[in-house]
C-alpha positions in Angstrom: 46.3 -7.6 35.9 49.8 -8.2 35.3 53.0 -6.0 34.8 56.1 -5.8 33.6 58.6 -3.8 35.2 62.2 -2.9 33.6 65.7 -1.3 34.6 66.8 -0.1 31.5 70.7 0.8 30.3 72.3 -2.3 31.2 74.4 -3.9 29.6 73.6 -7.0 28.0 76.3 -10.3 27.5 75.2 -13.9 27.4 73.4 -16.5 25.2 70.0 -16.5 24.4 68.4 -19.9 23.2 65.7 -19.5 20.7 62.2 -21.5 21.0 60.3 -22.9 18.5 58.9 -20.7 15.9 54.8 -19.7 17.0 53.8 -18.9 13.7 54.4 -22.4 13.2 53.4 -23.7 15.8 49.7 -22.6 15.9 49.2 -24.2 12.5 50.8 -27.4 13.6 48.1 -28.0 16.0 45.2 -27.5 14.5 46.7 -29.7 11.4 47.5 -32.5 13.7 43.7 -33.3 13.8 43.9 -34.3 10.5 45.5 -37.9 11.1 43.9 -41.2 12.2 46.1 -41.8 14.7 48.7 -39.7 17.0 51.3 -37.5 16.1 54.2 -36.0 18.1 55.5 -32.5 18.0 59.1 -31.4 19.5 60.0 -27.9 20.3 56.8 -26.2 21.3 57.5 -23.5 22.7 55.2 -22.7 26.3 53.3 -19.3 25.5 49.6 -18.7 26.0 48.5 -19.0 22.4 50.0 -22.4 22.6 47.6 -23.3 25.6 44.9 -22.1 23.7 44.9 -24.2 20.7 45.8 -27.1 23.2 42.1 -25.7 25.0 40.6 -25.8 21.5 41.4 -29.5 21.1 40.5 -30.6 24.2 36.8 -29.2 23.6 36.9 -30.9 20.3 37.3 -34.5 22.4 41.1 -35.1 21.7 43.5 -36.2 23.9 46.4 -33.9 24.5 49.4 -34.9 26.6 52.3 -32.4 27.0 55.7 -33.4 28.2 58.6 -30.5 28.4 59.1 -29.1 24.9 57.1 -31.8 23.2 53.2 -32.8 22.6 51.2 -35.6 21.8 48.1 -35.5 20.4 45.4 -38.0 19.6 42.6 -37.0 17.5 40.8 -40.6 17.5 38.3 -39.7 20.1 37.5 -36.6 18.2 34.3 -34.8 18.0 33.4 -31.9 15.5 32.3 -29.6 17.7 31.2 -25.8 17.0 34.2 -24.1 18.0 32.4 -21.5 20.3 33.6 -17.6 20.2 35.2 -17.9 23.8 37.6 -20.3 22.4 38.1 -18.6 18.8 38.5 -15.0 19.8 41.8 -16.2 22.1 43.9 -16.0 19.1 43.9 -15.5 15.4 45.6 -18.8 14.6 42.2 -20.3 15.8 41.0 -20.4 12.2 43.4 -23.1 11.4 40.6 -25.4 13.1 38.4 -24.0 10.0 40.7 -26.2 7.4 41.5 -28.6 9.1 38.1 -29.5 10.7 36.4 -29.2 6.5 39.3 -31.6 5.1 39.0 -34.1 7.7 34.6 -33.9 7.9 34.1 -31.9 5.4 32.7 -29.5 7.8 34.0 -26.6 10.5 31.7 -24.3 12.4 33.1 -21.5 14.2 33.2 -18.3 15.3 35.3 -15.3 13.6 39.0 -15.9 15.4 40.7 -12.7 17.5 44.0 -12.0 18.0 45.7 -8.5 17.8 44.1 -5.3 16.5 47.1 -4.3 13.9 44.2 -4.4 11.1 41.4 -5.7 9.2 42.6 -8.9 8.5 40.1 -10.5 6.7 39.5 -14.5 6.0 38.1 -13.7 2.6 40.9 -15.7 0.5 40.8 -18.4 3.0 37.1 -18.8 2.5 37.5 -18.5 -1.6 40.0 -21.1 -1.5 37.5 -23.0 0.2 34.9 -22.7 -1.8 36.7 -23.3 -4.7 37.5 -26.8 -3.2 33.7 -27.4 -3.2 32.7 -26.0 0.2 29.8 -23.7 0.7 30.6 -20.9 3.5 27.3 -19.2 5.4 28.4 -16.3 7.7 25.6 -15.8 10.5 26.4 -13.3 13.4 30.1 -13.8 13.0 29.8 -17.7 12.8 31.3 -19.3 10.3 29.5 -22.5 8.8 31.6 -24.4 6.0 30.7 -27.3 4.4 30.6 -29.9 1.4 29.2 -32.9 0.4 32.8 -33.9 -1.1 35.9 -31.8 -1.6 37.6 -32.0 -4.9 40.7 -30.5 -5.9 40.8 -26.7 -7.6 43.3 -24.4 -9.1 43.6 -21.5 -6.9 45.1 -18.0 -7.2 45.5 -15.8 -4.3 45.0 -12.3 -4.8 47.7 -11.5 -1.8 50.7 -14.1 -1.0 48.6 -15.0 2.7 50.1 -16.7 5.0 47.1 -17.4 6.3 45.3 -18.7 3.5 47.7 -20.9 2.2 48.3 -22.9 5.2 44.4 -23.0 5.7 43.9 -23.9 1.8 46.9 -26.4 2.4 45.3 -27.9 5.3 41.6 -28.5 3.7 43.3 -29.8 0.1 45.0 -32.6 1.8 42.2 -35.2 2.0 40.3 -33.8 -1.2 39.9 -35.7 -4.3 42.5 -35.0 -7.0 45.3 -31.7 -7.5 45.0 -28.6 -5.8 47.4 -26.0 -7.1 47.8 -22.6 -5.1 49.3 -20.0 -7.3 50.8 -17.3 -5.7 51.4 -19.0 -2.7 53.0 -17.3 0.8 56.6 -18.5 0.5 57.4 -17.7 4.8 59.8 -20.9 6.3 56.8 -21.7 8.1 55.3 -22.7 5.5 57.3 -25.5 4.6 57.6 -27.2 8.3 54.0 -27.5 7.9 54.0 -28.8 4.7 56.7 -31.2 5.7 54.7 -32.3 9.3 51.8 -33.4 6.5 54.3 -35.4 4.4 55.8 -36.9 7.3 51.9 -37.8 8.1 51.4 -38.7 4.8 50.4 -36.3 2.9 51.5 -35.5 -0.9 52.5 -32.1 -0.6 55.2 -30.1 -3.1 56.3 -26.9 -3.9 56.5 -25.5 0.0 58.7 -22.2 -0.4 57.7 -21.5 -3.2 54.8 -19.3 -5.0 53.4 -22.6 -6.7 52.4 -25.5 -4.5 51.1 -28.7 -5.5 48.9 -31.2 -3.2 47.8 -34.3 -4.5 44.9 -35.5 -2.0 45.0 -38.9 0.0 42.9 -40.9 2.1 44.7 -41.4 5.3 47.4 -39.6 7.2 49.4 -41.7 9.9 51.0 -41.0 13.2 54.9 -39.4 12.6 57.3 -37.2 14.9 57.7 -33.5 13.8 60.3 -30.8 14.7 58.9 -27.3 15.2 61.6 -25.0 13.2 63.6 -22.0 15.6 61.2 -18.7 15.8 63.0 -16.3 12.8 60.7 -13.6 14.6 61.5 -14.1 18.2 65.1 -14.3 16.9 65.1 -10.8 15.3 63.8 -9.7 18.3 66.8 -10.5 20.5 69.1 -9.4 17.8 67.5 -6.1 17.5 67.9 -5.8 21.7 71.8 -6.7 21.2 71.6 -4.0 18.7 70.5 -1.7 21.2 72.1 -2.6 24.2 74.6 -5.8 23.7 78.2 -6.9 24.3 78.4 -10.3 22.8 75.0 -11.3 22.9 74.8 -14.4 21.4 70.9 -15.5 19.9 71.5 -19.5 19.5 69.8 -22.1 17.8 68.8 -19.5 14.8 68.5 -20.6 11.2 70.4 -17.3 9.6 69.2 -18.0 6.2 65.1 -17.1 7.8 66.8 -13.5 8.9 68.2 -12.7 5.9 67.0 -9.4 5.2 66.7 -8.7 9.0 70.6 -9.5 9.1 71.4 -7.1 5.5 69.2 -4.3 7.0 71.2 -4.6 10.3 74.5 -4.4 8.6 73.4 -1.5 6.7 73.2 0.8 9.5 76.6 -0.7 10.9 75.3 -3.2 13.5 78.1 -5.8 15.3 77.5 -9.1 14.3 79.3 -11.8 14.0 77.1 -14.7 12.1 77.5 -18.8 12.3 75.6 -21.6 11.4 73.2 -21.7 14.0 73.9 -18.5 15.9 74.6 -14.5 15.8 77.0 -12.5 17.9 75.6 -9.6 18.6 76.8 -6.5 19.7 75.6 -2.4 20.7 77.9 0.1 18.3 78.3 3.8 19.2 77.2 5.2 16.1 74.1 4.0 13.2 73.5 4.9 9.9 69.9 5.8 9.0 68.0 3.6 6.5 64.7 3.4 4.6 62.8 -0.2 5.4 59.6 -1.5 4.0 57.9 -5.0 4.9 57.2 -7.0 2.7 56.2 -10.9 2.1 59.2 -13.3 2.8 62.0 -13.2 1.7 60.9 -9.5 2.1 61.6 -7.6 6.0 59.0 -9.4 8.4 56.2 -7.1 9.1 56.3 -8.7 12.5 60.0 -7.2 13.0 59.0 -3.3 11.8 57.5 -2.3 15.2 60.7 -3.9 17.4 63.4 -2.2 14.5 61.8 0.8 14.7 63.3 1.3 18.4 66.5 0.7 17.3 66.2 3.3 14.3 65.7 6.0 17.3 69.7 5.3 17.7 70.0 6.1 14.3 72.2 9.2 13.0 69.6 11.2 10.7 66.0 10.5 9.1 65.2 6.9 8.8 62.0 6.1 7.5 59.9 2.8 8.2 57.0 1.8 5.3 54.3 -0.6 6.3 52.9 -2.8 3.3 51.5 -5.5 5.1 48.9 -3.9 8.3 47.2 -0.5 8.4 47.5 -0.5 12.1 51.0 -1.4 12.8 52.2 2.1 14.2 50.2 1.9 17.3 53.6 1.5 19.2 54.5 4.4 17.8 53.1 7.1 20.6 54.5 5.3 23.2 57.9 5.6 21.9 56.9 9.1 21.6 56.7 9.3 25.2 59.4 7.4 26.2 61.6 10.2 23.8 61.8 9.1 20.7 61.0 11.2 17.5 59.0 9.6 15.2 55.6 11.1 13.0 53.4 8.6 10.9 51.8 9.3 8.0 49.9 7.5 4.9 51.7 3.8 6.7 55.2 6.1 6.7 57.1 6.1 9.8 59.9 9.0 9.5 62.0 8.5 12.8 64.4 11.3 13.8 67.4 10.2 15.9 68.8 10.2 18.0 66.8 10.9 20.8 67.6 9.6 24.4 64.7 7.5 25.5 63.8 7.3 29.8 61.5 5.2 31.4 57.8 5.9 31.6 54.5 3.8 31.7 53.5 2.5 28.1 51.4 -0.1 26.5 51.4 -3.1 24.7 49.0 -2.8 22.2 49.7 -6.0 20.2 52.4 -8.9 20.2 55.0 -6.8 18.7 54.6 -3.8 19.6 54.8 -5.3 22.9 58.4 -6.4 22.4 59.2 -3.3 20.7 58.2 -1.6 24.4 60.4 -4.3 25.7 63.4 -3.0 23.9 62.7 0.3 23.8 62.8 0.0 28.4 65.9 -2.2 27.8 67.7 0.5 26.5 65.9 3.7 27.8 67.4 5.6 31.3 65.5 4.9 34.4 62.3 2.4 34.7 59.7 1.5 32.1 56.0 -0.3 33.1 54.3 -1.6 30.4 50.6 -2.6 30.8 48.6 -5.1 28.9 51.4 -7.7 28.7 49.3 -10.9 27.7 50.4 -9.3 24.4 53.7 -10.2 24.7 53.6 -13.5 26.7 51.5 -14.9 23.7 54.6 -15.1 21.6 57.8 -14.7 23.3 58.6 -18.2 25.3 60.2 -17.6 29.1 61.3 -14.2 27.9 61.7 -12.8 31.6 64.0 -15.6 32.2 65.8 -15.2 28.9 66.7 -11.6 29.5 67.5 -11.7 33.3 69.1 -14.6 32.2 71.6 -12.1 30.2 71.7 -9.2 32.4 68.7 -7.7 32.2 66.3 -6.1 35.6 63.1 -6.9 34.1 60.0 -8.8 36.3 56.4 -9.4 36.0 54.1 -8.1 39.2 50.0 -8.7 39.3 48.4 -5.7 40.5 
């Protein structure tokens, strides 16, 4: 099992380059299947849910070459293969395979996908978008069996603005015969670099970013070269750190315009930050205002950036309060800040944080991806040493991020015990 250990009250000054965005990324794989001949992908960044889609493909017969921060991958060997439960349950992004496996043959079997517990998460709208492109869906022992004798296109209204489902939907509508409109559509930036990695292989896709998009089916997609966008999340992240314990920390590489109301909600309190093109300046203040935040869909606060803001509301003068739209389990951080000091109750998906509270080292958990970098900043800042367990969490999402923070000051290692 492996560790992480941190020294915490340092103080952090550097740069910090930002990887490409996961959320992205694992929908960019699964989609490259979808062309008849290679395709090339820059900027992937090397975490383990990376190396699990990569696993996925290889059972599935295509040939996968990484080099550095880039990937090939050849899907004209492929086989459609039942995507067994030892592959799926790695990561929730596995269900990508499902759309892209029924638009390309018109069939995907596999089993229900894991990922992190921070809630139900359901694949219903993913598999009503699939019907209504023609498919029939049969759920045995958490297998999933799509398939049609033809996909056509369908006007379809999602009953939440999924992520999830819209990429999927996106991905299966490509090949099928005629329009498929998605109303209602998730509007997240990673949306749109899919959207333009299946133009680039072809594809007729319009509307990306917005809650309407528009996919005229083709035949044939072609090889192309694609750019992974910079991780938004991973970006807040390291922002939210400098918050906490900065002196110039400067998070490169960034597209500010993905952060916007990451950035607004930082400035509210009275963060330091200094904001360019590409970058943020980011610096600790001696005294924060207290603030209500909510998560919402983008352009709304990031659900995936509550649980790493919600240490840095512990430095906050007063009652700040933290509602959670998105994930009925997203305070599971929550004790664990508890123990480390912090002040915080939950309840009816309320955090109310009292601050501030000095915060010292102890042994915590990370019980998801981010509530496993909210642990990380939380031991960054906190007196003494943290050890946080269960960090496979946290290596799933955040590229090199030992090397990143020593990089800038920080004591922090990984041990196997």
């Amino acid at each position: 099992m492996k560790i992480m250990k941190i020294k915490g009250n340092r103080e952090l000054s550097g740069t910090i380059r930002i990887s490409g965005a996961k959320n992205a990324t694992v929908a960019l794989i699964p989609a490259a299947i979808l062309a008849d001949e290679d395709t090339t992908i820059c900027n992937i960044p090397e975490i383990t849910d990376t190396e699990a889609l990569c696993d996925i493909l290889r059972l599935l017969k295509v040939d996968v070459k990484r080099a550095s921060e880039s990937i090939v991958i050849d899907p004209r060997n492929m086989e459609n293969i039942e995507i067994a439960e030892e592959y799926s349950r790695k990561l929730r992004a596995s269900y990508y395979f499902m759309g892209a496996l029924l638009g390309k043959y018109k069939k995907a079997s596999m089993y229900f996908p894991g990922g992190c517990t921070i809630g139900a998460r359901p694949i219903d709208l993913h598999l009503k978008g699939f019907e209504a492109l023609g498919a029939k869906v049969t759920n045995i022992k958490n297998k999933y069996v799509v398939e049609a004798e033809e996909l056509h296109g369908a006007n379809i209204y999602l009953d939440f603005a999924s992520v999830g489902a819209t990429i999927n939907i996106m991905l299966a509508a490509v090949k099928a015969k005629g329009t498929t409109v998605i109303d209602n559509a998730a509007k997240e930036p990673e949306i749109v670099n899919i959207a333009t990695f299946l133009n680039n292989m072809g594809a007729n896709v319009k509307g990306a970013g917005t809650s309407t998009i528009k996919i005229e089916g083709v035949e044939h997609l072609h090889r192309c070269f694609h750019e992974v966008i910079p991780d938004r999340i991973e970006a807040g992240t390291y922002i939210i750190i400098g918050a906490l314990c900065g002196n110039r920390v400067k998070i490169d590489n960034i597209i500010p315009e993905h952060l916007d109301a990451v950035i607004r909600k930082l400035e509210e309190i009275g963060t330091d930050l200094e904001v360019g093109a590409d970058y943020v300046i980011v610096s600790k203040n001696v005294k924060y205002k207290p603030t209500t935040l909510k998560t919402d869909t983008y352009p709304g606060f990031p659900t995936d950036l509550q649980q790493p803001f919600t240490v840095l509301l512990t430095q906050c003068e007063g009652k700040s309060k933290v509602i959670e739209t998105i994930w009925e389990n997203r305070f599971m951080h929550v004790p664990y800040l508890n123990k480390l000091g912090a002040n915080i109750t939950v309840k009816n998906q309320t955090a109310t944080i009292i601050g501030p509270t000095d915060l010292k080292g102890t042994d915590v958990v990370a019980t998801d991806l981010r509530a496993g970098a909210a642990m990380v900043a939380a031991a960054l800042f906190a007196d003494g040493e943290t050890t946080i367990t269960n960090i496979e969490h946290i290596l799933r999402g955040y590229e090199s991020i030992i090397e990143k923070l020593t990089d800038v000051g920080a004591k922090i290692e990984i041990k196997e015990i």
